[in-house]
NUMAR-778639 format. One record per residue (C-alpha): y negated, x, z. Coordinates in pm, 1 decimal. Layout:
Y	X	Z
...
//
This chain:
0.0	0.0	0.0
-218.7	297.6	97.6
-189.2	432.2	-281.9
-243.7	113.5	-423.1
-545.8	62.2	-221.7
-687.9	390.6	-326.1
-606.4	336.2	-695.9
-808.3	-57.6	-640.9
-1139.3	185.2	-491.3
-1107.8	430.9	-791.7
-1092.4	213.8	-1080.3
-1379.9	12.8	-930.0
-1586.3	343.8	-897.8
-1503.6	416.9	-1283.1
-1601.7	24.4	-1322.9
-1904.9	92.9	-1189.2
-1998.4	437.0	-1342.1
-1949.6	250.7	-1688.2
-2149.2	-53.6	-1580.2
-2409.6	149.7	-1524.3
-2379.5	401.7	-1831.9
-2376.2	72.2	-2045.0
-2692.5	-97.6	-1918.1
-2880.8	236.3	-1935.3
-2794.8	243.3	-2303.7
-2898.4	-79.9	-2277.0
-3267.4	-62.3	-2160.2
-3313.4	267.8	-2344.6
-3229.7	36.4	-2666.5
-3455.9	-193.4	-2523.5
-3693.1	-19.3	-2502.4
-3771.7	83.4	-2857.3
-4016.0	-95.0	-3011.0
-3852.9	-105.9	-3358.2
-3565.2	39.2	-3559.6
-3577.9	367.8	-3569.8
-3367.0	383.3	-3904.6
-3631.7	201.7	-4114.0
-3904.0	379.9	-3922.6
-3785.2	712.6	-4068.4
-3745.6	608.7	-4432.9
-4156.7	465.4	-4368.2
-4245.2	785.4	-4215.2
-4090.3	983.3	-4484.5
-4250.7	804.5	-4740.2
-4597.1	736.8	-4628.0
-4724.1	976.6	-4322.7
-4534.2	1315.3	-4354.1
-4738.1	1453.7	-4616.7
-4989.2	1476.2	-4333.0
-4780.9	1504.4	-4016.9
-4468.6	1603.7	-3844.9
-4319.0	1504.6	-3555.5
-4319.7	1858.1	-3352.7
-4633.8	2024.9	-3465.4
-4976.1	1976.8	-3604.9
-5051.4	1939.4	-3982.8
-5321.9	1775.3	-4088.4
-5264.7	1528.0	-3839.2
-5156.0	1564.8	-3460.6
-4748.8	1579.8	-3409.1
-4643.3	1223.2	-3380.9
-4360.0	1322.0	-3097.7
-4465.3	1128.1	-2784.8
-4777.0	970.9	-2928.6
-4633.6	638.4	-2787.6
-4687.5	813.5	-2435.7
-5059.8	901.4	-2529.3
-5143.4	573.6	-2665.6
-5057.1	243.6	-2655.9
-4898.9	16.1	-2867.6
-5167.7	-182.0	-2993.7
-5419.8	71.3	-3019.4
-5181.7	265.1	-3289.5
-5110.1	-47.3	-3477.5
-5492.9	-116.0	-3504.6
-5578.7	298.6	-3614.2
-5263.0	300.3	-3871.2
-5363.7	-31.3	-4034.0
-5756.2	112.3	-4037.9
-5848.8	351.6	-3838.2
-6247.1	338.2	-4013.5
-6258.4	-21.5	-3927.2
-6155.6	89.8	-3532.7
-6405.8	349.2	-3552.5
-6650.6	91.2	-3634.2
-6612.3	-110.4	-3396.3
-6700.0	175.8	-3103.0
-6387.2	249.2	-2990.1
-6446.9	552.0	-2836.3
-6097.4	698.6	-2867.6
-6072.2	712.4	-3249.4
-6402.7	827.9	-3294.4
-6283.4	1108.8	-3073.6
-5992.5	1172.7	-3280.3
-6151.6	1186.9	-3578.6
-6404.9	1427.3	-3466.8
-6108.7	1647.4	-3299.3
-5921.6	1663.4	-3689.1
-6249.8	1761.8	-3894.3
-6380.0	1394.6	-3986.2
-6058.4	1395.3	-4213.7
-6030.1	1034.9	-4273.6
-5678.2	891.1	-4282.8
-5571.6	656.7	-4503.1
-5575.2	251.5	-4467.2
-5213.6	111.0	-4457.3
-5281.1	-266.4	-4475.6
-4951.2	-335.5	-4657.5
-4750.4	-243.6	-4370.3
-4668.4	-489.3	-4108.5
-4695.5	-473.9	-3751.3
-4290.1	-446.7	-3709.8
-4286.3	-178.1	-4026.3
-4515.6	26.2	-3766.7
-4307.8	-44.8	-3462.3
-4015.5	88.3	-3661.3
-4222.7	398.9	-3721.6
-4328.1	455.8	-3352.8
-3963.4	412.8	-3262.5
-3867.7	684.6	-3499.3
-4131.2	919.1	-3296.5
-3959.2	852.0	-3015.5
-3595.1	891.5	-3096.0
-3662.2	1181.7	-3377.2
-3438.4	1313.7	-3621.2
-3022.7	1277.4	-3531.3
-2792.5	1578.0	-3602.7
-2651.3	1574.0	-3921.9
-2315.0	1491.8	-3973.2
-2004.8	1731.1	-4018.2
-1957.9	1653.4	-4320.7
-2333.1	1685.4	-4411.2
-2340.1	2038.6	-4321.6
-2356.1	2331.3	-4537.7
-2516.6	2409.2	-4836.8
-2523.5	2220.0	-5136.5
-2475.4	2389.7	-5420.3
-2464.1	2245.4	-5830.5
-2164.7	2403.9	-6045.9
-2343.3	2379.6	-6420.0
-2024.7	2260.1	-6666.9
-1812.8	2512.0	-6780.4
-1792.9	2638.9	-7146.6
-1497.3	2477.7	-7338.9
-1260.2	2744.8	-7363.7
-1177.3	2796.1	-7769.8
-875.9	2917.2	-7908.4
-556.7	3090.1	-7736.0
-643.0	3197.3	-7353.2
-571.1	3574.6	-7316.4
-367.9	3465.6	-7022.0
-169.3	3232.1	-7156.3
-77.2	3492.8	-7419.0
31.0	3743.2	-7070.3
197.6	3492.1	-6918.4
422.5	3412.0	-7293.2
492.0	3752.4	-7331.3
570.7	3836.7	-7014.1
817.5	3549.2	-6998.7
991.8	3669.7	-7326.7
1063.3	4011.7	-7199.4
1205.7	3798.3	-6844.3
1404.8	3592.2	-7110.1
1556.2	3929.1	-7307.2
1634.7	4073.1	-7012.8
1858.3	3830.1	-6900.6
2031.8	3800.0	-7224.9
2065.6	4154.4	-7233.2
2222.1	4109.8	-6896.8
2461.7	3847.4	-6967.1
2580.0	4065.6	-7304.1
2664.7	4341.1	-7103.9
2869.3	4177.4	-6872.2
3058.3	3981.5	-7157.1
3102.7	4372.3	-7250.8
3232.8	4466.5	-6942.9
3436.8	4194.3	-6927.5
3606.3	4252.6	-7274.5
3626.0	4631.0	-7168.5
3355.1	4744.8	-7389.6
3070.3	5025.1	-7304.0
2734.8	4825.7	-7185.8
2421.5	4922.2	-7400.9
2055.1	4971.3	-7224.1
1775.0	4766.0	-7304.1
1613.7	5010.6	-7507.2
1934.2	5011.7	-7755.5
1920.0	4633.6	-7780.1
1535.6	4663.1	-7845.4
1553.4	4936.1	-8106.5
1840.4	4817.6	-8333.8
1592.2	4456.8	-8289.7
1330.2	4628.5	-8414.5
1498.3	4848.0	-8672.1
1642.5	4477.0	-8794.0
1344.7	4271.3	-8782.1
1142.9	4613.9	-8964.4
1408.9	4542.9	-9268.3
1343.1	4131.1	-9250.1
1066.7	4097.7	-9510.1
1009.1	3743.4	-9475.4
1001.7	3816.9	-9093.6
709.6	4020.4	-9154.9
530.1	3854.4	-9356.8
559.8	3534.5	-9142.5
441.8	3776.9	-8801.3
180.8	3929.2	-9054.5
20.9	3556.4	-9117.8
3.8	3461.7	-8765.6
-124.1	3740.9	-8634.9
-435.1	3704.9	-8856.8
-455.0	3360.1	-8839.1
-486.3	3417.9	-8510.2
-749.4	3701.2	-8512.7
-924.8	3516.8	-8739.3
-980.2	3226.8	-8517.7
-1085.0	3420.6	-8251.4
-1343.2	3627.2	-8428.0
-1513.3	3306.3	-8577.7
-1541.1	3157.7	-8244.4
-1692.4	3459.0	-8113.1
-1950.0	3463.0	-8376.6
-2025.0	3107.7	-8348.5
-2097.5	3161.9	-7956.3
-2343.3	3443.3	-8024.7
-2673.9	3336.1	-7864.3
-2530.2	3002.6	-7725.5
-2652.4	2936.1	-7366.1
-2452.7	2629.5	-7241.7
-2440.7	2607.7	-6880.8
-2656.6	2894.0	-6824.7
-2806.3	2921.5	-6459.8
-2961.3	3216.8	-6331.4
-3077.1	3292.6	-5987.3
-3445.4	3219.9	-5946.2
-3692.2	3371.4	-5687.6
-3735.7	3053.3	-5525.1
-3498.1	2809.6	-5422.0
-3658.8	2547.3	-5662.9
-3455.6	2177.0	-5607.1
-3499.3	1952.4	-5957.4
-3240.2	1726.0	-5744.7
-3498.4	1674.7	-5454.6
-3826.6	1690.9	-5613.8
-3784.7	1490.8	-5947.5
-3465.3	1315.6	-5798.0
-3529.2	1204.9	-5472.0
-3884.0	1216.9	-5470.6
-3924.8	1076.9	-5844.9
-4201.4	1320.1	-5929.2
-4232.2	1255.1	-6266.8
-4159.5	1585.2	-6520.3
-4487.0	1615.7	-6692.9
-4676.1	1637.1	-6338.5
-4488.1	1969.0	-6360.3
-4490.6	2035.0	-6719.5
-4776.4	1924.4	-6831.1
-4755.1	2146.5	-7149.9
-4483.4	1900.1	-7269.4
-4684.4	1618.9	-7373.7
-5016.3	1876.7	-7492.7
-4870.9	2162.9	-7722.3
-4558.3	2347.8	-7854.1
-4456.1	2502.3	-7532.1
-4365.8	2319.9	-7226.4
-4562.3	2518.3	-6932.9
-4387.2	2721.3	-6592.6
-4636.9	2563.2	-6322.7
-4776.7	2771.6	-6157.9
-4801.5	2824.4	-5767.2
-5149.4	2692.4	-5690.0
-5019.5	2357.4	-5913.8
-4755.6	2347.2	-5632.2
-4979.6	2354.5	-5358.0
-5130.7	1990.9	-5412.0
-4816.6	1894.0	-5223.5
-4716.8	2165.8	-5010.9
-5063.8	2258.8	-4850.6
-4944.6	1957.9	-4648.7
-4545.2	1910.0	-4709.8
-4443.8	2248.4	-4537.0
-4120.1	2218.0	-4462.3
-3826.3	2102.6	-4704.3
-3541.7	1900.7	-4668.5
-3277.5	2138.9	-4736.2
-3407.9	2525.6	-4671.6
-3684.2	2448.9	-4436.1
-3984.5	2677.1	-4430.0
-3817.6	2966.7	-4579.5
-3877.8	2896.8	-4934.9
-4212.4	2737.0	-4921.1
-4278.2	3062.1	-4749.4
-4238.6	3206.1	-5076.6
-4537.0	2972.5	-5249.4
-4742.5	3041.6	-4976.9
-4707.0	3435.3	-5016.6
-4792.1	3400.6	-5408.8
-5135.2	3224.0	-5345.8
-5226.3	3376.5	-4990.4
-5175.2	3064.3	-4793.4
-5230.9	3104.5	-4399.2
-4943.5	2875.8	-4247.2
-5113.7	2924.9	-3900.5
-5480.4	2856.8	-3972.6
-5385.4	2592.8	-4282.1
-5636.9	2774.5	-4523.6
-5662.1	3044.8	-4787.7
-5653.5	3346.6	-4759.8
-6028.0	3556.5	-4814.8
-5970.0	3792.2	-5071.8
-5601.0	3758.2	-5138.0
-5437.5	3919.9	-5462.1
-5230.6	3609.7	-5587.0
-4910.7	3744.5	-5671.2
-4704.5	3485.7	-5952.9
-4379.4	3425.3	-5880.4
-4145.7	3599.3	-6141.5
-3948.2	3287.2	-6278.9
-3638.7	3359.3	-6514.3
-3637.4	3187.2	-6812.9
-3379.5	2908.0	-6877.8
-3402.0	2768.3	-7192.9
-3475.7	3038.6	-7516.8
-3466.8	2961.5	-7828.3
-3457.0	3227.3	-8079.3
-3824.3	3330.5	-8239.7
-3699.4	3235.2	-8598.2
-3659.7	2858.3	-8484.7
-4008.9	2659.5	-8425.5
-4002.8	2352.6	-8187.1
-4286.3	2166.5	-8037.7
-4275.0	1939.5	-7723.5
-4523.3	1721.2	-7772.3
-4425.3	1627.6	-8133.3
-4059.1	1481.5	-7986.5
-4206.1	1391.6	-7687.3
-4566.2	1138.3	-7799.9
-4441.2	1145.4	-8133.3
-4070.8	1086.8	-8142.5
-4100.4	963.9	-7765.9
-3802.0	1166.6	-7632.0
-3716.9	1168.8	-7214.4
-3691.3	1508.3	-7132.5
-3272.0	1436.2	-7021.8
-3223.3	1379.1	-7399.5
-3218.2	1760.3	-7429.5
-3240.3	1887.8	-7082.6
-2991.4	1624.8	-6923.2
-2985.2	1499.4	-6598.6
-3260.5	1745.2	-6455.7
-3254.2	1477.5	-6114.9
-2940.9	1547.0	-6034.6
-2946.9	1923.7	-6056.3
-2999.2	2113.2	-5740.9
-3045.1	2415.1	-5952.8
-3146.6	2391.6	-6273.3
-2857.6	2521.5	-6575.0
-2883.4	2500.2	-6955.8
-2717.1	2111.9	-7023.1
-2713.2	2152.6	-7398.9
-2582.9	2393.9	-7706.8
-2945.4	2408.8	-7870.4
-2804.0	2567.6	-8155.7
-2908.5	2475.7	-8499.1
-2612.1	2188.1	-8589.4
-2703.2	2021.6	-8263.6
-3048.8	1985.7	-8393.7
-2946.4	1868.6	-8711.5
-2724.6	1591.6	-8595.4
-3022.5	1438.7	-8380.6
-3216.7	1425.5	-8656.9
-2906.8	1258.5	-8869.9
-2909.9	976.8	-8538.8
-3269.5	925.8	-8472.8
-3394.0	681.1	-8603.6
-3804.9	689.5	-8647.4
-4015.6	397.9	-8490.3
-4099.4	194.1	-8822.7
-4388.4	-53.3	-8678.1
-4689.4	116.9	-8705.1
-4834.7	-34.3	-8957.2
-5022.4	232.8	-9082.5
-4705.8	401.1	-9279.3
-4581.9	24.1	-9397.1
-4610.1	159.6	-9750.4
-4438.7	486.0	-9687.0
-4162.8	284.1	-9469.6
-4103.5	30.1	-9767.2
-4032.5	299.0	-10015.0
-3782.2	495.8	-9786.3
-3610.5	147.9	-9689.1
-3566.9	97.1	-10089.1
-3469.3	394.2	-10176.0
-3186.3	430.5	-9906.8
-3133.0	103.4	-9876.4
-3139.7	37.8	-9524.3
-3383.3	-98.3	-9241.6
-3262.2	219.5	-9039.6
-3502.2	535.2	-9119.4
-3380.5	824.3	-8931.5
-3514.4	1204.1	-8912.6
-3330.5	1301.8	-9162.1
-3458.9	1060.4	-9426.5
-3833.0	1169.1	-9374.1
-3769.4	1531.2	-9432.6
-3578.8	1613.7	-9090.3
-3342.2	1822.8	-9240.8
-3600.1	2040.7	-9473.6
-3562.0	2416.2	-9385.8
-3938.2	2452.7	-9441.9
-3947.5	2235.4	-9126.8
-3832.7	2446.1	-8841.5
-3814.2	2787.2	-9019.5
-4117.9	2941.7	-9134.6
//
């Protein structure tokens, strides 16, 4: 009875331990204002461009600012903080003073809950990421399709024939020994072969043909590859992520490379173009400060004092070269892209999804020539009716590609 009586007092202890532990979770749920899920994604998207939540940007760290103020002070500064200020209140006036009269933005489209959500992300933060999350990340570009015989494969067949004449040398020489006849080496077997097979003209001839055949196929594919880039990806000097910044972000390519849509080169951007964002965004996603570092270093950007540096050499960062094609070739961007009105995947492919950037397509000369054999050319404007009308006659057919307008003239990319 004793040990039952003790067991009784234990489990209600643990009963009451987990009582407890339960409605503590409880209240600390409670107790947040909103859901700190959807406060994150609203963060994220419209204040940390000017603040973090565990140091000063251009805005004070958000960690704890439900401590400092209250709860419907911070709804009436995020909605609009110049209409607080207006009114007197003493506090934002303060505040803006204390941050350089930099105004922050109205947010009148977000509701009172959408900035509860957002307080209760200060307060809970950022969780650890997940096992299964952690790591780097890293983009494989596709692989070259292998052509012709593998030297391998070729090993591993020959390899296996000598296995395979081995043994059959094996099993003659014991049928040998068996019949009480004198075993011959492999070398004999192989030599009277050869001095058989040397005598077979047909043999010959037939070994003679594949051989070539063979040799042939592999020296035109060889040549044909010359200068072909496919799935090239070179180290650059910066961790640059195309996945992130025109993926998840949806910064559109032309903010970039401006040069697309303007001339016959599609422009590198340079350092101080990257700085509209990351003056204030200082901290990535994936690689943290340590690359940004990098931008900062090439302009003379002071992390600690947020300003330039007085006097700085700017030093430009030493991108490699992806795409190259060959000087005899001449292509201009902005004629596919206003004229033609190509997206920049329809020869770069899926630059979103690429967490480092690799050559998607051949670019060689027949790949050209078969997307000018499939596009077909925008035949509205009315200013080339009577051009279009002729061309429609004389191939007979509503479909005018690049090809039919002179696409495939050599005159046209090679002069």
């Amino acid at each position: 009875m004793k040990i039952m009586k003790k067991c009784v007092s234990r489990l209600r202890m643990v009963w009451v331990v987990l009582c407890v532990m339960l409605s503590s979770l409880m209240v600390s749920a409670q107790d947040l204002p909103g859901d700190p899920a959807n406060g994150r994604k609203l963060f994220n998207a419209q204040c940390a461009a000017c603040h973090k939540l565990d140091r000063r940007l251009v805005g004070p760290a958000m960690a704890g600012i439900t401590e400092r103020r209250s709860q419907e002070w911070l709804i009436r500064w995020i909605r609009n903080n110049a209409e607080l200020r207006a009114s007197g209140d003493k506090d934002a006036i303060a505040v803006y003073e204390e941050y350089n009269r930099s105004a922050m933005p109205a947010f009148p489209l977000l509701s009172d809950q959408d900035i509860l959500d957002i307080l209760a992300y200060t307060i809970v933060g950022d969780q650890p990421a997940s096992p299964a999350g952690d790591g780097p990340v890293t983009t494989q570009a596709p692989a070259k399709p292998e052509r012709g015989l593998n030297v391998w494969v070729l090993a591993g067949l020959s390899l296996f024939l000598l296995i395979l004449l081995m043994i059959l040398v094996k099993v003659k020489n014991t049928l040998k020994v068996i019949k009480g006849e004198e075993p011959t080496s492999v070398l004999e077997d192989f030599s009277k072969g050869v001095q058989v097979a040397v005598k077979n003209q047909k043999l010959i001839v037939l070994l003679t043909v594949v051989v070539s055949v063979f040799l042939l196929k592999e020296l035109y594919w060889g040549l044909m590859s010359i200068g072909v880039e496919q799935g090239y990806m070179p180290e650059q000097p910066i961790a640059f992520s195309h996945k992130i910044h025109a993926g998840e972000n949806g910064i559109d390519c032309k903010y970039c490379h401006y040069g697309a849509e303007k001339g016959k080169h599609s422009n590198i951007p340079s350092a101080a173009l990257c700085m509209n964002c990351h003056k204030y965004i200082q901290e990535g996603p994936k690689y943290g400060t340590a690359e940004i570092d990098k931008i900062y270093a090439a302009v003379g950007f002071d992390r600690e004092t947020q300003s330039y540096i007085e006097g700085y050499e700017e030093k430009p960062v030493k991108w490699v070269r992806v795409h190259n094609l060959p000087d005899l070739s001449y292509f201009n961007h902005a004629q596919h892209v206003n004229v033609a009105g190509l997206e920049c995947q329809t020869c770069h492919g899926p630059v979103e999804e690429m967490e480092v950037l690799y050559q998607y397509s051949e670019l060689t000369m027949g790949w050209c020539i078969n997307c000018h054999r499939e596009t077909e050319v925008n035949i509205e404007n009315g200013y080339y009716k009577d051009l279009h009308d002729k061309l429609k006659a004389k191939y007979k057919s509503d479909k005018i590609t690049a090809e039919m307008i002179g696409g495939l003239e050599c005159g046209k990319c090679h002069y």
